[in-house]
N, CA, C and O atoms as a CHARMM CRD file, in Angstrom:
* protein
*
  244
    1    1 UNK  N      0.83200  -1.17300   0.00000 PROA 1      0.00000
    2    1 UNK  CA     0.00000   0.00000   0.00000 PROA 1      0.00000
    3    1 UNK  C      0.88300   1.24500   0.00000 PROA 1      0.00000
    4    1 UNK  O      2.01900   1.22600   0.47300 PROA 1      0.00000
    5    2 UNK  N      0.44600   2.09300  -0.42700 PROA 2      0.00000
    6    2 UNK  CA     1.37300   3.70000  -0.50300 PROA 2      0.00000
    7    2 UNK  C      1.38700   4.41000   0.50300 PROA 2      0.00000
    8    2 UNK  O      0.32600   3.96700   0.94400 PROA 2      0.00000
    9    3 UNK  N      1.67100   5.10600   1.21300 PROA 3      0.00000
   10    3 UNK  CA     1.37400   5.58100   2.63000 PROA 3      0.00000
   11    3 UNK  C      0.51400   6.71800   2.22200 PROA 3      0.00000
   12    3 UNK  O      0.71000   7.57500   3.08300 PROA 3      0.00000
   13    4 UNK  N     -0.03900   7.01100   1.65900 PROA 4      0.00000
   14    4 UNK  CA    -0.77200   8.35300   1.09000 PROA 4      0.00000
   15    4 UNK  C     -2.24100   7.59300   1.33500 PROA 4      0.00000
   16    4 UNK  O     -3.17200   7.98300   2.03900 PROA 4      0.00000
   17    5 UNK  N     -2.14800   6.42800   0.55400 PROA 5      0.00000
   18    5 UNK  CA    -3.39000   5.94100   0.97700 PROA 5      0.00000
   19    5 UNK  C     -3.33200   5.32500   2.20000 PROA 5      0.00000
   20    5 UNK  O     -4.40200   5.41600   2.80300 PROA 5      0.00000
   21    6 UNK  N     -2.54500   4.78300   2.73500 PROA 6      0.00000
   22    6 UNK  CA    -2.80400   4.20100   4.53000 PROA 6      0.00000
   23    6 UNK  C     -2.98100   5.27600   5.08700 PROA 6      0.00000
   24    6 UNK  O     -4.00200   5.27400   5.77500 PROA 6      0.00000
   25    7 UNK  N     -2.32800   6.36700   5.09100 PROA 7      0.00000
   26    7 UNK  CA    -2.75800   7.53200   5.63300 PROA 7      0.00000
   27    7 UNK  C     -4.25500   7.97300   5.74400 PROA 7      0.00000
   28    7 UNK  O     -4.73500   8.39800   6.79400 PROA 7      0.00000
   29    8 UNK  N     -5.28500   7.77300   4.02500 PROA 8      0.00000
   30    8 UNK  CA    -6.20200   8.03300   4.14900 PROA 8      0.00000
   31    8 UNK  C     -7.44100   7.22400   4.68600 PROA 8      0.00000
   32    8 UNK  O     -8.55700   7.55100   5.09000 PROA 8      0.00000
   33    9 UNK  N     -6.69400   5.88100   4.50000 PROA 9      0.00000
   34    9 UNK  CA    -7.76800   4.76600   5.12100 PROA 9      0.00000
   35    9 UNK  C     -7.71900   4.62700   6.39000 PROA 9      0.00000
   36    9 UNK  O     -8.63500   3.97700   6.89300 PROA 9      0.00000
   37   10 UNK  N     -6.54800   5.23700   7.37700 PROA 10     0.00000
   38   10 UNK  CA    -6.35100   5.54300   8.44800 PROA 10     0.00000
   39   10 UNK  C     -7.26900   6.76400   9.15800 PROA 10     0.00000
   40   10 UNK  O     -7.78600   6.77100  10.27500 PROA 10     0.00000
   41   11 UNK  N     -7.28500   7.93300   7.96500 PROA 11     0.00000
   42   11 UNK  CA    -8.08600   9.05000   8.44100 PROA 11     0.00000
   43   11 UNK  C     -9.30000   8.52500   9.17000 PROA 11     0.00000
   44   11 UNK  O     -9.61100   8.42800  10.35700 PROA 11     0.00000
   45   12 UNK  N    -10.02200   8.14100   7.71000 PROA 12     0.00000
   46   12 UNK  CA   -11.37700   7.69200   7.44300 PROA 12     0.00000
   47   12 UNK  C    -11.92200   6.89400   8.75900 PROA 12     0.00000
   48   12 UNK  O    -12.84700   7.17600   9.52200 PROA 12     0.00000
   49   13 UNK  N    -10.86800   5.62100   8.74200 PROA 13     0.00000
   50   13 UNK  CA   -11.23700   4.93300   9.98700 PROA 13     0.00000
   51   13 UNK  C    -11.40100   6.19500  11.56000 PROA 13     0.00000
   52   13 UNK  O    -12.55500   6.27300  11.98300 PROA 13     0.00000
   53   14 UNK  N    -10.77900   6.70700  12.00100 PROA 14     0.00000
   54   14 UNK  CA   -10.75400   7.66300  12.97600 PROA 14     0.00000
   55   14 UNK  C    -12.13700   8.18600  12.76700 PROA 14     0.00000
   56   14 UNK  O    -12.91400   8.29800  13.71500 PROA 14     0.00000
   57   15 UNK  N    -12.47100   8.52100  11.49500 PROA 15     0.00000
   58   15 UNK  CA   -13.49800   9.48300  11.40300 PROA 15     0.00000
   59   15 UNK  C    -14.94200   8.61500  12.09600 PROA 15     0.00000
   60   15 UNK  O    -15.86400   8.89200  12.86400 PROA 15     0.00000
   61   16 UNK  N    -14.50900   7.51200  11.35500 PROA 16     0.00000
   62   16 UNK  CA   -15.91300   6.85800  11.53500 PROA 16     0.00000
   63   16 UNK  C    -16.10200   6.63100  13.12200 PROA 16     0.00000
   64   16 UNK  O    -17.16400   6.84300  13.70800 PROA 16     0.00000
   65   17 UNK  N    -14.59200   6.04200  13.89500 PROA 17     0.00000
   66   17 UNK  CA   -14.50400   5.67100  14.94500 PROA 17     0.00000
   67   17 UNK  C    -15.86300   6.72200  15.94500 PROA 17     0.00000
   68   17 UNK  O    -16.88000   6.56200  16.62000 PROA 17     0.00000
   69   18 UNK  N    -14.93000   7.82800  15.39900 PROA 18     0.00000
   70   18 UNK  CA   -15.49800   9.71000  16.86300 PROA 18     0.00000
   71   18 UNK  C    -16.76200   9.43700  15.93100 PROA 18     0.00000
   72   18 UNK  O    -17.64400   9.60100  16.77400 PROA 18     0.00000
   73   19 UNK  N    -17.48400   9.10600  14.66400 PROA 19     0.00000
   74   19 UNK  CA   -18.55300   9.10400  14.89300 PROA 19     0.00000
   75   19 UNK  C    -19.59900   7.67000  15.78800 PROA 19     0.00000
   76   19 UNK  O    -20.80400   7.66600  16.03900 PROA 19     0.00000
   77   20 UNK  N    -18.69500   6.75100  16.03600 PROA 20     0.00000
   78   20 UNK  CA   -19.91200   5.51100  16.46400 PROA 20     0.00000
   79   20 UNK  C    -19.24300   5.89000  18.01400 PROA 20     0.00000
   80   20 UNK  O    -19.92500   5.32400  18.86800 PROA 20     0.00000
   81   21 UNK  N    -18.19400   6.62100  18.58400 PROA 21     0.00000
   82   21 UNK  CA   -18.10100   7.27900  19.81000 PROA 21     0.00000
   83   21 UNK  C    -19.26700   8.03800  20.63000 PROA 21     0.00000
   84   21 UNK  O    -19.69300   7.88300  21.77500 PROA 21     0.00000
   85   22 UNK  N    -19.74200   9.25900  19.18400 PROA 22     0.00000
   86   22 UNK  CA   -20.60000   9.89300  19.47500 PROA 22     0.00000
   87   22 UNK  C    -21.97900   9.39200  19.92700 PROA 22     0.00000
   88   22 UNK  O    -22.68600   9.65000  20.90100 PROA 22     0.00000
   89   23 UNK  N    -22.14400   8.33600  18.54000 PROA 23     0.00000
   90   23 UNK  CA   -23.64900   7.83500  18.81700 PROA 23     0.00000
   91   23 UNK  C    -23.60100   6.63000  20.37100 PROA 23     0.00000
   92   23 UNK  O    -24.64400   6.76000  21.01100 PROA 23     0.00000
   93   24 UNK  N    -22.98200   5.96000  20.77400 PROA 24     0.00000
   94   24 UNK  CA   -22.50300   5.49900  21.87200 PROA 24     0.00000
   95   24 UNK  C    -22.56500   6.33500  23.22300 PROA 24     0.00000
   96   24 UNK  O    -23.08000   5.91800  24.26000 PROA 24     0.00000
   97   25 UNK  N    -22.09000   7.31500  23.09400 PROA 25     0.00000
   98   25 UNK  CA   -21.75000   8.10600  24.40500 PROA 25     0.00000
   99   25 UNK  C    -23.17700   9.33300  24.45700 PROA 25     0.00000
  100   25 UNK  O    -23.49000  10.16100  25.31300 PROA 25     0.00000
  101   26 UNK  N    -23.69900   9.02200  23.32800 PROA 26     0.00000
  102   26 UNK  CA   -25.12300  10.39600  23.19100 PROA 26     0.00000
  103   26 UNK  C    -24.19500  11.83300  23.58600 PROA 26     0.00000
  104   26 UNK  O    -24.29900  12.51500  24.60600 PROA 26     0.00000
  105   27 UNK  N    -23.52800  11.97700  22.74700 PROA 27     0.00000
  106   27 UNK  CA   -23.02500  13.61600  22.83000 PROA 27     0.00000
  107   27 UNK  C    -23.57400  14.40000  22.16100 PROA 27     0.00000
  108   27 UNK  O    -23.59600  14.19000  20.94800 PROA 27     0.00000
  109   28 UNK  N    -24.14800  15.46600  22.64700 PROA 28     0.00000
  110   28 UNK  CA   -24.69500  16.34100  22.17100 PROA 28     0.00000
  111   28 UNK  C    -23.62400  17.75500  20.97100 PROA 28     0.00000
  112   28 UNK  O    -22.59600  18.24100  21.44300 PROA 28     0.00000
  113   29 UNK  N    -23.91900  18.00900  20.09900 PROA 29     0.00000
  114   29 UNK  CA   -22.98800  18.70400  19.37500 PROA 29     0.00000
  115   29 UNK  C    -24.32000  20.42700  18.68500 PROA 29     0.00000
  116   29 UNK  O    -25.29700  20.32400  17.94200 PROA 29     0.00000
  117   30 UNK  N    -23.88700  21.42100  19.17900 PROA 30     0.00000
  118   30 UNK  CA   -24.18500  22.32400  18.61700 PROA 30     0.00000
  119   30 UNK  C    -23.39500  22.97100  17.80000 PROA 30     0.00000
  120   30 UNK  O    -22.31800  23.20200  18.35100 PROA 30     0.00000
  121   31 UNK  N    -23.47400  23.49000  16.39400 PROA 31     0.00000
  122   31 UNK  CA   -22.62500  24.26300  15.85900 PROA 31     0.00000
  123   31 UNK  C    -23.85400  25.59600  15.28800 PROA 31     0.00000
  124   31 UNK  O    -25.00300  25.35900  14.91600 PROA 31     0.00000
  125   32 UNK  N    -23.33600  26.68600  15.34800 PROA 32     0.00000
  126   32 UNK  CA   -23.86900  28.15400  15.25800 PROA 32     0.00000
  127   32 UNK  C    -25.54000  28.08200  15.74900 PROA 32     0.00000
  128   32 UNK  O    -26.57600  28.29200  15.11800 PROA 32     0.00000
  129   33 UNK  N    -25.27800  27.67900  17.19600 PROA 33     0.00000
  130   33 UNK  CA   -26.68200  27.48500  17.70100 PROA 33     0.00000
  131   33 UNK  C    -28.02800  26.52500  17.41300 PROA 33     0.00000
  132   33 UNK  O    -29.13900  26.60500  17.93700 PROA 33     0.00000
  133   34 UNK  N    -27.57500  25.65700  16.46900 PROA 34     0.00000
  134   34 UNK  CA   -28.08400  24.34400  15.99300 PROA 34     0.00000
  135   34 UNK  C    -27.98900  23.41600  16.47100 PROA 34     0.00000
  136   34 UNK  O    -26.78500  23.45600  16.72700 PROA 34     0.00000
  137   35 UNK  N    -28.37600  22.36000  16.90200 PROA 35     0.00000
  138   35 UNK  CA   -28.16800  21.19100  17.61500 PROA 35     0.00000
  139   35 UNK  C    -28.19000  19.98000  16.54300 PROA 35     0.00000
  140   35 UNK  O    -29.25600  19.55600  16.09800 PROA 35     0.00000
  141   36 UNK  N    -27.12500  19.53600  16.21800 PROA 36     0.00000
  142   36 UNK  CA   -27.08400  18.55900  15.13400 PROA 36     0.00000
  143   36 UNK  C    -27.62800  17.14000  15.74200 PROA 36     0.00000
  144   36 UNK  O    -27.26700  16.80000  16.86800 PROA 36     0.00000
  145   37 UNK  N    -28.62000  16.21700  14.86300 PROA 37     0.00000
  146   37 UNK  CA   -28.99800  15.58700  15.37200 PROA 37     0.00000
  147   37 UNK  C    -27.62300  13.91100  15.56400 PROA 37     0.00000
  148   37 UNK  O    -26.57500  13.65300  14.97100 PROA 37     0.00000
  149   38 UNK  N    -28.16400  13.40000  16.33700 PROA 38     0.00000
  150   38 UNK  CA   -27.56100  12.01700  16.79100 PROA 38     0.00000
  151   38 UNK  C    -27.42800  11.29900  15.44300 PROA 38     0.00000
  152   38 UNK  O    -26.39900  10.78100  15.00900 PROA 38     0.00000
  153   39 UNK  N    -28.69600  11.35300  14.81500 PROA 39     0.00000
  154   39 UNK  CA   -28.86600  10.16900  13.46200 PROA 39     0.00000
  155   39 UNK  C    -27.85600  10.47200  12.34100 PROA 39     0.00000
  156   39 UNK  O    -27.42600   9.61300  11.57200 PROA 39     0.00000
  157   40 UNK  N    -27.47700  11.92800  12.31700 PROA 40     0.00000
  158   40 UNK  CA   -26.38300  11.81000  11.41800 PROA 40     0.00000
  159   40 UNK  C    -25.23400  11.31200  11.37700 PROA 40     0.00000
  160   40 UNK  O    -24.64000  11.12000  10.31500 PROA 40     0.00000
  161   41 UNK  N    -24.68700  10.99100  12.70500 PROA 41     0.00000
  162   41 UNK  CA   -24.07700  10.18900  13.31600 PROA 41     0.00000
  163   41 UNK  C    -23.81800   8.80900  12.42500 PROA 41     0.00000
  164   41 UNK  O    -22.72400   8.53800  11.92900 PROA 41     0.00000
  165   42 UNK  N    -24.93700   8.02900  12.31200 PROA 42     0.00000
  166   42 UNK  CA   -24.99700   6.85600  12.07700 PROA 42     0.00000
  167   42 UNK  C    -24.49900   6.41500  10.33100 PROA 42     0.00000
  168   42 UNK  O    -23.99400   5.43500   9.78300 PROA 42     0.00000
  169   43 UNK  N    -25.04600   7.94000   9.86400 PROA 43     0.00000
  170   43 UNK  CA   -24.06200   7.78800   8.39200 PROA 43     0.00000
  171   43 UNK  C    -22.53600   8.28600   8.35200 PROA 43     0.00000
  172   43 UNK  O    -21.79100   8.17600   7.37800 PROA 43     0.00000
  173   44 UNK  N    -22.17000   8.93000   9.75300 PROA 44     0.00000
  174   44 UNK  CA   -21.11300  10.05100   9.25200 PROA 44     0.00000
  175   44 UNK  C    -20.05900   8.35700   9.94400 PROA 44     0.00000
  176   44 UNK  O    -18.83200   8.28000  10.00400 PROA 44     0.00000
  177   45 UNK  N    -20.95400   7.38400  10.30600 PROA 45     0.00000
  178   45 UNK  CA   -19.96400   6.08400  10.60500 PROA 45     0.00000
  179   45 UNK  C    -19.68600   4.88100   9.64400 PROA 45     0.00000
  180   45 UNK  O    -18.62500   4.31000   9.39000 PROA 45     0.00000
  181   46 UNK  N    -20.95700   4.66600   9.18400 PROA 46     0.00000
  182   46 UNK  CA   -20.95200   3.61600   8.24300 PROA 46     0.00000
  183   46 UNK  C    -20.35700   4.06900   6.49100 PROA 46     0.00000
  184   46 UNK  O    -19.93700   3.30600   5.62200 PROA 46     0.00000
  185   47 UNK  N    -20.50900   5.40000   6.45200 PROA 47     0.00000
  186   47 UNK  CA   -19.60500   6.07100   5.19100 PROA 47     0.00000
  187   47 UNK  C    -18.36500   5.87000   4.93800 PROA 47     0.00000
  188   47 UNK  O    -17.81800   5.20700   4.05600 PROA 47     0.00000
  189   48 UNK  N    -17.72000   6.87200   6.28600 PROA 48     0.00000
  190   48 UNK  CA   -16.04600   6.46200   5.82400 PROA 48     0.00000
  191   48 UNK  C    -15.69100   5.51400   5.87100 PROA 48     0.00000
  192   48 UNK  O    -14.83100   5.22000   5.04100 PROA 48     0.00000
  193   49 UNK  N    -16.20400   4.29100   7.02400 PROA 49     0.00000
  194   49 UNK  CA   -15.62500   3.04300   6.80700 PROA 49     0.00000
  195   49 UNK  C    -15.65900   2.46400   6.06800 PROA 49     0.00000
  196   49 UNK  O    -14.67800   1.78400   5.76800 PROA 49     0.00000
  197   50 UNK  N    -17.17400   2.40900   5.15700 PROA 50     0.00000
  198   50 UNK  CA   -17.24800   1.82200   3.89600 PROA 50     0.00000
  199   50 UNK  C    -15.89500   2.15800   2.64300 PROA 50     0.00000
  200   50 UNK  O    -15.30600   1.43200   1.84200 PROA 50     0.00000
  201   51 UNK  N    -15.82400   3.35700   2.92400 PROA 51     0.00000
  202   51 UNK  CA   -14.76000   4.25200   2.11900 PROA 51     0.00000
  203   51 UNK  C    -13.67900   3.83200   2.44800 PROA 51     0.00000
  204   51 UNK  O    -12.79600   3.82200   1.59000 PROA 51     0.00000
  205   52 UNK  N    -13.38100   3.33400   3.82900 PROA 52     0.00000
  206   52 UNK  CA   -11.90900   2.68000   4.10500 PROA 52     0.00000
  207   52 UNK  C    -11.59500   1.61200   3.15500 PROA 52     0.00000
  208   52 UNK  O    -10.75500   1.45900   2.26800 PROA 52     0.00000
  209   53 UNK  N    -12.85900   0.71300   3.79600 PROA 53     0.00000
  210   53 UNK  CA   -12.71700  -0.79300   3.35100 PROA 53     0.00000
  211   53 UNK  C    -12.63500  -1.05100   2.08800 PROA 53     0.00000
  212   53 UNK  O    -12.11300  -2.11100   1.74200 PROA 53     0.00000
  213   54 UNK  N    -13.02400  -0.34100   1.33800 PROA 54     0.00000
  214   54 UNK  CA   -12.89600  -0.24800  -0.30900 PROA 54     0.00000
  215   54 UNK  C    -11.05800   0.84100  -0.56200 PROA 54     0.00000
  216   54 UNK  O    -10.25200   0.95800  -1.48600 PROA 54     0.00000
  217   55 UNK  N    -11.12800   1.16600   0.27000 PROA 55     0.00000
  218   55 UNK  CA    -9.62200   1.89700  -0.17800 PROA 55     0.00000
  219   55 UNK  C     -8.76500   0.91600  -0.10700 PROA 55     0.00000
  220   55 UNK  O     -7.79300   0.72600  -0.83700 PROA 55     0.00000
  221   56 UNK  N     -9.24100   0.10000   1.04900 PROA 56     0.00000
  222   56 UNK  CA    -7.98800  -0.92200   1.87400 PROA 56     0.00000
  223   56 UNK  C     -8.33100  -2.03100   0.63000 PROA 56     0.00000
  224   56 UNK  O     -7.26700  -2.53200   0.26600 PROA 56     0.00000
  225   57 UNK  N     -9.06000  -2.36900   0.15000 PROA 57     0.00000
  226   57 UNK  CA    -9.21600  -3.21900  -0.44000 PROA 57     0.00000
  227   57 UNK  C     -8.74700  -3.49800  -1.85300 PROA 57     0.00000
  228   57 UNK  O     -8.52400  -4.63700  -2.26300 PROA 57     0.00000
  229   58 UNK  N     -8.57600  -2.14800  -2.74000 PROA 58     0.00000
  230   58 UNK  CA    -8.59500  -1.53300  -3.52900 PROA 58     0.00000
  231   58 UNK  C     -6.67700  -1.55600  -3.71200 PROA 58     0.00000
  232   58 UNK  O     -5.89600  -1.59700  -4.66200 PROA 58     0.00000
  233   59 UNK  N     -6.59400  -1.51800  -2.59600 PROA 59     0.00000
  234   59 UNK  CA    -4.66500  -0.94000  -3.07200 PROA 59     0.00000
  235   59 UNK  C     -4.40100  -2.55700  -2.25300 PROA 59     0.00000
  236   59 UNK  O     -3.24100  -2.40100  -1.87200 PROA 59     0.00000
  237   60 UNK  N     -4.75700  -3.78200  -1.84900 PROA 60     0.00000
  238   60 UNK  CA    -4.46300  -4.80100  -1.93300 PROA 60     0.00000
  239   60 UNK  C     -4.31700  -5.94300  -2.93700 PROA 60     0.00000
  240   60 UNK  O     -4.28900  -7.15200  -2.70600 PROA 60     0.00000
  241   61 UNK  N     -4.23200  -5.30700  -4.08800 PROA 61     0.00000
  242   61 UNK  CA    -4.59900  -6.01400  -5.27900 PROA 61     0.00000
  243   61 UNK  C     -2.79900  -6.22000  -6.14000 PROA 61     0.00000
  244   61 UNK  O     -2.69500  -6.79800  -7.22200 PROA 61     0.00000
């Protein structure tokens, strides 16, 4: 693998991680007085990982 992409399949994973953190721990997140809901959560987890697993998968060939 290239480290450019472990790097990014590395990101991704993190990303997804702080999001199934969030939905786990029920943290509440406001940004400019909005209260973002929990459920977005649940895509902002199953996305990048999907996106990992196809990166990781992708440069194993």
């Amino acid at each position: 693998m290239k480290p450019v992409t472990t790097i990014v399949a590395i990101l991704l994973m993190v990303i997804s991680i702080a999001h199934l953190l969030r939905l786990i721990l029920q943290v509440d997140i406001i940004a400019n007085g909005m209260n973002i809901p929990i459920w977005l959560s649940i895509l902002g987890c199953i996305i990048p990982a999907g996106l990992a697993f196809m990166l990781w998968r992708e440069n194993r060939k």
